[in-house]
N, C-alpha and C positions, 0 to 999 in steps of 0.2 A: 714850657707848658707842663704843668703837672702831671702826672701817671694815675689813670683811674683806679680805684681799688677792686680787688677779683673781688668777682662774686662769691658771695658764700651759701654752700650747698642747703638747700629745704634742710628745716629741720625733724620733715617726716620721713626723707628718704631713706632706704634700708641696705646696704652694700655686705652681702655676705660673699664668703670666700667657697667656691665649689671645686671641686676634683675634677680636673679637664678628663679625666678616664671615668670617672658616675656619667658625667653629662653626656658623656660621646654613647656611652653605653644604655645609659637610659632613653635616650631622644632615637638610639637606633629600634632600639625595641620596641617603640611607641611608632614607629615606621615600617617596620617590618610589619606588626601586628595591624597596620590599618591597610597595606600592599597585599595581606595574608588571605583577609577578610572583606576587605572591602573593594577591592579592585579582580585583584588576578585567578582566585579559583572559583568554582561556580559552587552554587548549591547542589546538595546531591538531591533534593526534591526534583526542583525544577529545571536543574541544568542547568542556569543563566546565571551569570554573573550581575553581578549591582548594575553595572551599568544597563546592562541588556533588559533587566529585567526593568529599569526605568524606563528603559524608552520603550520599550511595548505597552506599560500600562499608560505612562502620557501620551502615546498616539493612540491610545485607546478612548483614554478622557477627550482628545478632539476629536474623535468621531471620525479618525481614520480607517472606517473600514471597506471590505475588500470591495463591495457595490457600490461605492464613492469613490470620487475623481480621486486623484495623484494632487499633493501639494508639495510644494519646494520642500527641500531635507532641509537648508537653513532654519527654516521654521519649526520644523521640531527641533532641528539639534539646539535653537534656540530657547524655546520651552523646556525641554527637558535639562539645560544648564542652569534656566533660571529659577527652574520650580525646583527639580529633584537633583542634581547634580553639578554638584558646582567644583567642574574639573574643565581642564581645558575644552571647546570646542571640536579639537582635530580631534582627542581622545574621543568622543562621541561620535563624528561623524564616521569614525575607522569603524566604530562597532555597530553604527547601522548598517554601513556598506556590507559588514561581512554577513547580516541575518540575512542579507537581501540577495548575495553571491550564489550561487548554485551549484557552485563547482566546490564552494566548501563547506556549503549546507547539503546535508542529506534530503530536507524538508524545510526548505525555504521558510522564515517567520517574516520577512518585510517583502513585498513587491513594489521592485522599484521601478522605475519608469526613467529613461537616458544609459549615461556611459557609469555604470558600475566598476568596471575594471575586469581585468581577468587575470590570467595567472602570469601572466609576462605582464601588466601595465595596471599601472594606479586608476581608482576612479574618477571620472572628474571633478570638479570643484563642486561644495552643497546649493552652490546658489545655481547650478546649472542641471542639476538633477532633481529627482521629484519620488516621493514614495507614500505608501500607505498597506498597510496591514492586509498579510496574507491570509488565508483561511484559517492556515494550522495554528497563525498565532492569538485569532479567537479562539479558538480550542484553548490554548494556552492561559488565554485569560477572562475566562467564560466566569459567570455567577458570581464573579467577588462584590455585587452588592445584598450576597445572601450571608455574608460573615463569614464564607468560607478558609479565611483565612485573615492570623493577624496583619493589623496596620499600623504601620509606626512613623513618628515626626521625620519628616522630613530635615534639612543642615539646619534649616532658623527657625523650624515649628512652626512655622506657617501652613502648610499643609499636608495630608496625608500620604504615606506609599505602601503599597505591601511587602509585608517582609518576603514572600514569596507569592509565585502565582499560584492560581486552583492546579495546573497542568494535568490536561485531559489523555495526555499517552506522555509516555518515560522519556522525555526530551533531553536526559544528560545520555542514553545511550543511542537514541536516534542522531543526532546531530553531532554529539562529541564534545570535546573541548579543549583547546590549547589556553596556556599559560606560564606566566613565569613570574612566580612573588621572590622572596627572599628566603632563601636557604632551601627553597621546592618548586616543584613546577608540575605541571599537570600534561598529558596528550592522549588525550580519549578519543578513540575512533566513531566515525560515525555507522550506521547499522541500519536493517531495513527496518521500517515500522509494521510491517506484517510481522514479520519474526515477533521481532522483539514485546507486541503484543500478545501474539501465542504464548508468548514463556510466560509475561507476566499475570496471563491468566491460568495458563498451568497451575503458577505458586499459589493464585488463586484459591483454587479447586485444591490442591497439595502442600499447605505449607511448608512438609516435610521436606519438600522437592530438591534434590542436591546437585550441584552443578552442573554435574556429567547428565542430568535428566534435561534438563534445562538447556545443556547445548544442543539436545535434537532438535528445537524450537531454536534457535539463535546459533547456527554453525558457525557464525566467523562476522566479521564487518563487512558494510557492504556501502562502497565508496561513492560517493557523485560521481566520479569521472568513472567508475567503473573499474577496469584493470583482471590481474589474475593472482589472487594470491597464491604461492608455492607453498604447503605445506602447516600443516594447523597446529606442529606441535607448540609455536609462540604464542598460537591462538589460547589454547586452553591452557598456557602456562598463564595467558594476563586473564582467565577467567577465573583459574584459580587464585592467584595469588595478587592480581593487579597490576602482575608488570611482565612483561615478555617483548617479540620482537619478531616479527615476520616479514617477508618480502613478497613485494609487491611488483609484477610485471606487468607491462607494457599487452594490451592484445594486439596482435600481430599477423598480419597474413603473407603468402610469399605469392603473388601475381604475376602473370604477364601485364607487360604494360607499354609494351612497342614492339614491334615485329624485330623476333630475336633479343628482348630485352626483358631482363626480370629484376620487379621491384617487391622491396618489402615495405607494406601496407602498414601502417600504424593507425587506429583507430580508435584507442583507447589508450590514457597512460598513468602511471601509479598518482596517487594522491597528491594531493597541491605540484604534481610537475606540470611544468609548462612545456609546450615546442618548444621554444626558441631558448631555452635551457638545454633541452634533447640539442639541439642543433650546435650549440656553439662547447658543448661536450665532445660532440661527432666531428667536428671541423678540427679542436686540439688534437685529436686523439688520431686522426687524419695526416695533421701536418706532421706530427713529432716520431708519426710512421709504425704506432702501435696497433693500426687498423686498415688492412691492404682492402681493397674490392671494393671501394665507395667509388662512385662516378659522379652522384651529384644528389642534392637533395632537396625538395621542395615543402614545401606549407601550402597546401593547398585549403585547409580550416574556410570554412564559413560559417556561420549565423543558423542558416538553413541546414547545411548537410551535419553539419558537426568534425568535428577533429579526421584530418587526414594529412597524415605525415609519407610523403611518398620518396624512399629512398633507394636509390639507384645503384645495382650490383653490377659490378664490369663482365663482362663475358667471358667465362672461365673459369671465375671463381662460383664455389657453391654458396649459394644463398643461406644456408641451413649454419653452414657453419661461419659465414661473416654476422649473422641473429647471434649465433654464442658469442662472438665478440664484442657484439652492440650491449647486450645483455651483460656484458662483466665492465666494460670502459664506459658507459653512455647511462644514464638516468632511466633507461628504458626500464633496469632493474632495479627498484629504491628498497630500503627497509622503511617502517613504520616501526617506532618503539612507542608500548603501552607504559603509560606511568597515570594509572586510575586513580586523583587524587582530588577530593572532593570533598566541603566541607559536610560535616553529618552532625547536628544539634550545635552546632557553633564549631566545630573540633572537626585539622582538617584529617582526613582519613585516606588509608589506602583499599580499595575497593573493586573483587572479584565481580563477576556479573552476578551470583547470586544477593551478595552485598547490595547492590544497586538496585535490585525490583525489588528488594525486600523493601529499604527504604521506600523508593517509589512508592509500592503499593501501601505500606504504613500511611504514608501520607495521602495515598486518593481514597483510605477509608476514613481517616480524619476529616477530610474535606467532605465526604458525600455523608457521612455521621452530623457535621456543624449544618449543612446545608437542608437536612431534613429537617434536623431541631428548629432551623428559622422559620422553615416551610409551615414544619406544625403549630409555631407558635401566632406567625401568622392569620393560618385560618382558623387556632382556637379565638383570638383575637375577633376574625370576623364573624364568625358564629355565633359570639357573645352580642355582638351588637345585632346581626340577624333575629336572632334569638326574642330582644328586646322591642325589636321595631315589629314585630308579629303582634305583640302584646300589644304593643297601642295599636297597630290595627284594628283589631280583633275589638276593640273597645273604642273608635278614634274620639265618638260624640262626646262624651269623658274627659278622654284628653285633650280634646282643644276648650271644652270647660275648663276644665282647669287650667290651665294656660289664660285662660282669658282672665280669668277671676283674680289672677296673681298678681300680685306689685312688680316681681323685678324678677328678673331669670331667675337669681338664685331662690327665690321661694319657688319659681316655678317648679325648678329642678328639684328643689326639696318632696314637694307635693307630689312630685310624677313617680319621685324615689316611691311615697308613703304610702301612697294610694296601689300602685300599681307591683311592689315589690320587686324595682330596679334599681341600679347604682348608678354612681354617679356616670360611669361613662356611657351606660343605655340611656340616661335622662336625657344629658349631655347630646346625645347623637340625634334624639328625637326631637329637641326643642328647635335640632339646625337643617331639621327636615322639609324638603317644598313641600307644598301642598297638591302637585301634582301626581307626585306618590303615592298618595293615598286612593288609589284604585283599585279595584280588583283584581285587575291585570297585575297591578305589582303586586297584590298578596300571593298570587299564583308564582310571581316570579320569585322573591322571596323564600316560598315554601321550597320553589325546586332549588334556587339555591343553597338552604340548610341543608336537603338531603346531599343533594353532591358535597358538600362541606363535612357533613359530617363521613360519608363514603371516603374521602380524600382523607379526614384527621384520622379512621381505621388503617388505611390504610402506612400511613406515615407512623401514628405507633406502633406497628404490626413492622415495620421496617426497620424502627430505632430499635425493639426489641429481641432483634434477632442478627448476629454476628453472621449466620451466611445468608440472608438476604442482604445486607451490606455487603459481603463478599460479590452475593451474585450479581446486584447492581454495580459495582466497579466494573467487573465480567464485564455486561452487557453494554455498559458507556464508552467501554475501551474499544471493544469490539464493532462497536456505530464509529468509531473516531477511525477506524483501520479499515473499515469500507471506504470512509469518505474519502479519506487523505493517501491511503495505502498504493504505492506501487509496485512492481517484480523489480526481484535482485536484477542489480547491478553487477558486482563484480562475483566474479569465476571464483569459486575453492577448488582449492587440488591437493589432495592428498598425499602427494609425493613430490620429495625436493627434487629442483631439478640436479642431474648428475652432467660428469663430463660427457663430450662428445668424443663416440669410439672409433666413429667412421662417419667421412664423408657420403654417406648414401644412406644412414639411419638418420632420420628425424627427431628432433628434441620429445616428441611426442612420442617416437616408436621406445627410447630407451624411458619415460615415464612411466607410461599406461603399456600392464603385460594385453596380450591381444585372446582376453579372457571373454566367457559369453555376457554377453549383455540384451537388453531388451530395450527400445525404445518406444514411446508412449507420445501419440500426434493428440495434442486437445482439439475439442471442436470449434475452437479458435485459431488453430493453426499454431500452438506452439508445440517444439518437440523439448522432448527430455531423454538420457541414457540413463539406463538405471545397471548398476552393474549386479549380476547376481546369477548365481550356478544356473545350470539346463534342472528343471525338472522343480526345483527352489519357488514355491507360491510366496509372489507378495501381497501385506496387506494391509488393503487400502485405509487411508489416514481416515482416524475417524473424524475430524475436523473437516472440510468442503473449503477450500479456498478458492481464489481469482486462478480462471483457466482449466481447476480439476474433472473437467466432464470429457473423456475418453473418447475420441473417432476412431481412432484405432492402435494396434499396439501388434509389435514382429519384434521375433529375435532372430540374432547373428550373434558375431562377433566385436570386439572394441574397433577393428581393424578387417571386420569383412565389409560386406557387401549388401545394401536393402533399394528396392526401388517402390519411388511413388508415383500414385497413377495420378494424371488431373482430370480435371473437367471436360480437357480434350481429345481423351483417347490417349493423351500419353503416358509412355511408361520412362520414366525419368531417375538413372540409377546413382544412390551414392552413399559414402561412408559415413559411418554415425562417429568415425572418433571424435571429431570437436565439436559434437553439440555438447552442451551443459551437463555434467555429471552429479547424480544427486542420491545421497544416502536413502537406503530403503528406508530408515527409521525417522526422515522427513521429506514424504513425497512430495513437489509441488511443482505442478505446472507454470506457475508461475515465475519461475527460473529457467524456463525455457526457452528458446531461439527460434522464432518466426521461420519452417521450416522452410517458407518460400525465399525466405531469401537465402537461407542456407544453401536451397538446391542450384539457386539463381534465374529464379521464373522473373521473368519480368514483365509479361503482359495481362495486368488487374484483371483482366476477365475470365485468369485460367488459374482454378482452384485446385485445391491438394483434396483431393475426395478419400485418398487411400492408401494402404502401407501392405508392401509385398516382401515375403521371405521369397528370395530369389532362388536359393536353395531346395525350396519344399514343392513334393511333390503333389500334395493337395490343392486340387482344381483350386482358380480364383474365379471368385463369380463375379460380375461386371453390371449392371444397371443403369439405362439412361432415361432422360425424360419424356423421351417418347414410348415409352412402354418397352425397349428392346431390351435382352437380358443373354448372356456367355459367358460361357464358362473357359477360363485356358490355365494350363500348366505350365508355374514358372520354371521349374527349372528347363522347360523345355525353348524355352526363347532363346531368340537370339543374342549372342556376349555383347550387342553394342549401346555405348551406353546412354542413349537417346533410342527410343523407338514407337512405332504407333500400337499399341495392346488391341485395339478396336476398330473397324473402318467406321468411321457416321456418318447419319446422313445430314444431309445441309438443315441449319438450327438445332440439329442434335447436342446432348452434351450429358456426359456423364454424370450421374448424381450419388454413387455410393458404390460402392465395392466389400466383398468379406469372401474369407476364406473357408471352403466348404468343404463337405463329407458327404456320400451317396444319402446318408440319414438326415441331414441340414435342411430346413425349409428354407427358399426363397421367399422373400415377401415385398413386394409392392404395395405402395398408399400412394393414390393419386389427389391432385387438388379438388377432386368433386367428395373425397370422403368416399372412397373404396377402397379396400384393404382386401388384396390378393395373396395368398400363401399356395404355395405346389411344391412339391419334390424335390430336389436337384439332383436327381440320379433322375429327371427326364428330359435335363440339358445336355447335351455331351461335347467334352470340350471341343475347339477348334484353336487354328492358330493363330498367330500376330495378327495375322491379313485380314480375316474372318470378320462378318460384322454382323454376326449374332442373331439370333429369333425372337419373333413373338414372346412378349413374358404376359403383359398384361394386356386387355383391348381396354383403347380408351374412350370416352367420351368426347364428341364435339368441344371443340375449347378448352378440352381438360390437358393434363399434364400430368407426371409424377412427378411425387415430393420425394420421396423416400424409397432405397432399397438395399437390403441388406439380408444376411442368413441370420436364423435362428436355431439354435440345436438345444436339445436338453429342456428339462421344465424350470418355474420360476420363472417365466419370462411376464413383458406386459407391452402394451402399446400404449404410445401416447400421441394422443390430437390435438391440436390446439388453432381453434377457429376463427376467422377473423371475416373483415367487410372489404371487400377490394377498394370501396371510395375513399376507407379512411387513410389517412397521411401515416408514410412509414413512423415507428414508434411512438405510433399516440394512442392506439388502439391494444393494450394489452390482448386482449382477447379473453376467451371461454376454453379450458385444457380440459382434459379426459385422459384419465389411465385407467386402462381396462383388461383384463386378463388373456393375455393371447392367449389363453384356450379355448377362450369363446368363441374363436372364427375358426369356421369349418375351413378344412381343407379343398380347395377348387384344381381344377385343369388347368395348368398352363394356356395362355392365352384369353383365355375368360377375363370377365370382369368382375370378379371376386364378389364380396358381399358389403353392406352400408357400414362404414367404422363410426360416424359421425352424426349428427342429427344437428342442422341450423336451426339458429333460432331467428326472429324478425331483424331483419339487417344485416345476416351474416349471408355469405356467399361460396364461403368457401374454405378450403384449410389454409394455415398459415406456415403452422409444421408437421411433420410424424414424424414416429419414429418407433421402432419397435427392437427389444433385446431384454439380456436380465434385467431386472429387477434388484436395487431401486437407479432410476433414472433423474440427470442430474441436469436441470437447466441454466442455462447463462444468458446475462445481456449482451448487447454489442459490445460493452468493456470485459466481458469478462468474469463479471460479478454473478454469482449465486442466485439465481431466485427461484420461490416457490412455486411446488407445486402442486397439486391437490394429495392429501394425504389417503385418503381412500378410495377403492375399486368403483367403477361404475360400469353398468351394462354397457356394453360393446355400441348402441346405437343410441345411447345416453348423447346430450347438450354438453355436460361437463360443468366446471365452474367457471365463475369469473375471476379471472389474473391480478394480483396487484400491481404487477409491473409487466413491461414488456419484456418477453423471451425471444432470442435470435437465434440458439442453437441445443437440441437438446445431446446429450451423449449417454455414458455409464461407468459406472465406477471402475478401478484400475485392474 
């Protein structure tokens, strides 16, 4: 059989000879640089990497959002492979999961719906899980049909993506960022978004602003899981320069937890650590005999309560000091290392916190600069046609002649140009006009539409033309975003590393914090705060108003002495302020504060924190209940125990306010009928624990008091705020009054003072008082700031009406 003949090679084909070291070297390059850029490090605008930022905008094009059901993630991870990213599927579904995780988002961008994962376990599969767009990630990707930002082809040009989102607050230092490209890698902490928006309104207001300014606004990261960070100098070395390294502890309590048995409490633990990580630390570190005094150790974690690691100390050994050994062997104690690396105009960068709002905010005034331009161009756009269509009104009989009279649109249009001195696109508009419009009613309509159009096109050039109304609009949109979405710190800053332990009987806390005077500060939400600062030292108060900053009351001591609070029920409930929240004078916020009540450990909802007692001080405390009674006692004259009754009441009684006085101090009483009582307190004379106090005010049939409290010194005011008993809690803002307490004369104890209030048709009654300096700060149920009338009114004035509802009023720090 014959031997076929080889084939011979095309005669177009091309065989050149390459350098196996070019090719390896060039194709690495072209891989690095697509890993550099297009995968692993995020924008310093928006904080989101390529991927993230596709799938936010593709679940935004299907109408993923937050008022809409949940759809399988297969589904989007599906769209967003097939329109914008064509990278594997698990690579996509990793990066939804993680927008959606809470424990690694500071501010969640996906809300998902089934088993996301947690820190010990994967998520489950995309076909069994479901998600759709959380609030913050509208924020994220708000107005990009205003051109706020470029669009560019997508892998086969088929359709469009944005090169970045509008981002309505600094999402690369809210949320953070991990990565790892080729020859870099990136680990940006996450932060709180109140902070972090103060600063970057600061810069705002201050371009100059230098970093050290800028960390009174931004002290530190502040982590999902919460935690303690030891010490800030890694802090402001990654603010400075982008990279530093701090540690991050466990919060920890030492408890009884069975008769004769003490455990330490775990309830918080450094950033992405899990339990069951903590635990199989604790168990090596256990068997190989590096770790005496463990007995046993449970996971008690749920859904509902959150993170509770309960570990068992043997009998005999100190708790205090098997903590230092958990803390050096066990995850309890992790570092965080900053490597701030972020692309910035294509180029990746290494980046200080001032570094990052600067961009940031570069770019939220690019975006709200593009976004007026459309706005204006827009309604110049409608106005012109407005404009035109008046004209043929104003003449219609005319125009629909002419129109009649014409062969073919195009003369029409010609004619309506000639006759009536319009172009083409007013002819244009008029010829495709019903005939229904032509009413009077619509010329009126019309007409008011012009003038608001042209009010809005002033407005908007009045905006483009001026660099700090652009500033000040960012301000104000940042500032609506950090209401909306904004929560209180998470994790603890502390000032001081921790050091060795020197003794078995000193606490990790007693060799940190010296037992220097401090002051603490109750909001009228109940959270406390320590603020450290010498005896006799005025602080002063933030001029910014945040979540929680309206004052009930404020005592000092020591880091390490002694403070008691009174409740609702007469009791006097004594204890130390060392492990509330400590927070630098030169960023006050209640907002980092600790829910006093569970600090003390009240546990029955119906018994309020009314009041804060210097145990030490010999200045009467004055007492207040709702039934008109009022007493006065001296703390340091109480009893040493550390539970006790300050007041006897009588059945339905209950405490409503307390303050510490001087013979010169008025008491004052405001009852729910709108009477405002003030007398002496040099004509109560104290009594003691037992004692259950006198006459302060006489009240009316079915009345009650709201409010009572001392007032000393001038500058002071009252305020009222009137409501309807029918209406449904928080639906009824009400009608407020602030009015000069000088107005209300002085009465006799026991009296029923004089009218604070004046109803109007429907109201009934007060909702709140409140009377002290001047100015007076009120809060919602969350916490949030709202207004309140800015001007005096007569003592027996109505008041105004509220925009929102107010649950508690207080005063500045």
């Amino acid at each position: 059989m014959a031997r076929k003949q080889d084939q011979v090679a095309p005669v177009n084909e091309r065989i050149e000879d390459i350098a196996l070291e070019n090719e390896m070297q060039g194709s690495y390059l072209e891989y690095a640089y697509s890993v550099i850029y297009s995968r692993a490090l995020p924008d310093a605008r928006d904080g989101l990497k390529p991927v993230q930022r596709r799938i936010l905008y593709q679940m935004s094009e299907m109408g993923l959002r937050p008022d809409r059901g949940h759809v399988k993630s297969a589904r989007v991870v599906g769209d967003v492979m097939g329109k914008l990213h064509p990278h594997g599927d698990s690579a996509i579904y990793d990066a939804l999961v993680r927008l959606a995780q809470d424990f690694a988002m500071r501010v969640p961008l996906v809300d998902g719906h089934g088993n996301f994962g947690s820190l010990d376990d994967g998520p489950a599969a995309s076909r069994y899980t479901e998600a759709r767009l959380d609030r913050a990630a509208m924020r994220m990707s708000e107005n990009l049909d205003e051109d706020v930002v470029d669009f560019v082809p997508n892998y086969d040009g088929q359709y469009q993506q944005p090169d970045v989102l509008a981002a309505a607050y600094p999402n690369l230092l809210v949320n953070g960022a991990t990565g790892i490209a080729v020859g870099m890698a990136t680990n940006m902490a996450p932060h709180n978004l109140i902070e972090v928006v103060n600063a970057a309104t600061h810069l705002l207001e201050h371009p100059g602003a230098t970093t050290t300014e800028l960390m009174q606004f931004v002290p530190g990261p502040d982590f999902p899981d919460g935690g303690i960070i030891m010490g800030l100098d890694g802090v402001r070395d990654a603010y400075e320069t982008g990279r530093g390294s701090v540690k991050v502890r466990a919060k920890t309590q030492i408890e009884q937890i069975g008769p004769r048995r003490t455990g330490i409490i775990v309830t918080e633990l450094p950033y992405m650590v899990g339990p069951e990580r903590v635990i199989e630390k604790l168990k090596d570190a256990v068997q190989s005999k590096k770790l005496q005094g463990i007995s046993d150790v449970n996971d008690l974690s749920d859904r509902k309560h959150g993170l509770r690691l309960v570990i068992g100390v043997k009998t005999g050994f100190d708790a205090e000091a098997v903590l230092e050994r958990l803390f050096r062997l066990t995850p309890l104690e992790d570092s965080f290392g900053f490597n701030n690396v972020a692309l910035v105009d294509g180029q990746p960068s290494t980046l200080g916190l001032r570094d990052m709002l600067v961009v940031y905010v570069n770019h939220r005034i690019q975006v709200i600069t593009r976004r007026t331009t459309f706005r204006l161009a827009r309604r110049q756009e409608r106005l012109h046609l407005v404009q035109g269509l008046l004209v043929a009104i104003l003449d219609i009989d005319e125009v629909i002649q002419v129109i009649r009279s014409s062969e073919t649109s195009e003369e029409a249009r010609g004619r309506l140009c000639q006759v009536f001195d319009l172009d083409d696109v007013q002819a244009e508009y008029i010829l495709e006009l019903r005939l229904r419009r032509l009413t009077k009613f619509s010329r009126i309509e019309l007409e008011t539409e012009r003038d608001e159009l042209l009010a809005e096109i002033a407005q908007l050039q009045e905006l483009l033309g001026s660099d700090a109304l652009i500033r000040r609009q960012v301000a104000v949109e940042l500032e609506a975003v950090s209401d909306e979405l904004g929560t209180p710190r998470r994790t603890v800053l502390m000032n001081a590393k921790p050091q060795p332990k020197r003794s078995a009987k000193a606490s990790e806390e007693d060799l940190q914090i010296a037992d220097a005077p401090t002051l603490v500060a109750l909001s009228t939400t109940g959270r406390a705060i320590r603020i450290d600062v010498p005896d006799g030292e005025e602080i002063t108060a933030p001029a910014r108003r945040g979540k929680h900053d309206a004052i009930l009351a404020a005592a000092r001591t020591t880091v390490r002495g002694e403070l008691g609070a009174v409740t609702s029920v007469g009791r006097l409930v004594k204890f130390h302020p060392i492990d509330l929240p400590s927070v630098p004078t030169s960023s006050i916020s209640l907002s980092a504060g600790q829910r006093l009540r569970d600090y003390i450990g009240l546990t029955d909802k119906a018994e309020e924190i009314v009041g804060l007692v210097e145990l030490a001080s010999d200045a009467p405390l004055a007492i207040g209940t709702a039934q008109g009674i009022v007493k006065r006692v001296v703390p340091s004259g109480l009893p040493s125990k550390p539970d006790l009754e300050i007041i006897s009441l009588k059945p339905g009684d209950r405490v409503i306010g307390t303050a510490t006085t001087t013979d010169e101090s008025d008491l004052v009483f405001v009852t729910s009928d709108a009477r405002l009582l003030r007398f002496a307190a040099s004509t109560v004379r104290p009594q003691g624990a037992s004692a259950a106090g006198m006459a302060g005010v006489k009240l009316s049939p079915d009345a009650r008091a709201l409010f009572f409290g001392a007032v000393t010194g001038d500058g002071n005011v009252v305020v009222t705020v009137s409501t309807s008993s029918t209406a449904l809690p928080g639906t009824d803002p009400g009608r407020a009054k602030i009015s000069d307490y000088g107005e209300y004369p002085s009465k006799g104890r026991a009296t029923s003072g004089v009218r604070a209030h004046a109803f109007l048709k429907g109201e009934d009654g007060l909702q709140l008082a409140w009377a002290g300096p001047d100015p007076a700060y009120a809060l919602d149920a969350k916490g949030s700031v709202r207004k309140l009338p800015m001007t005096l009114s007569k003592r027996d004035g109505s008041g105004q009406l509220l925009d929102a509802p107010v649950d508690t009023i207080g005063r500045a720090l």
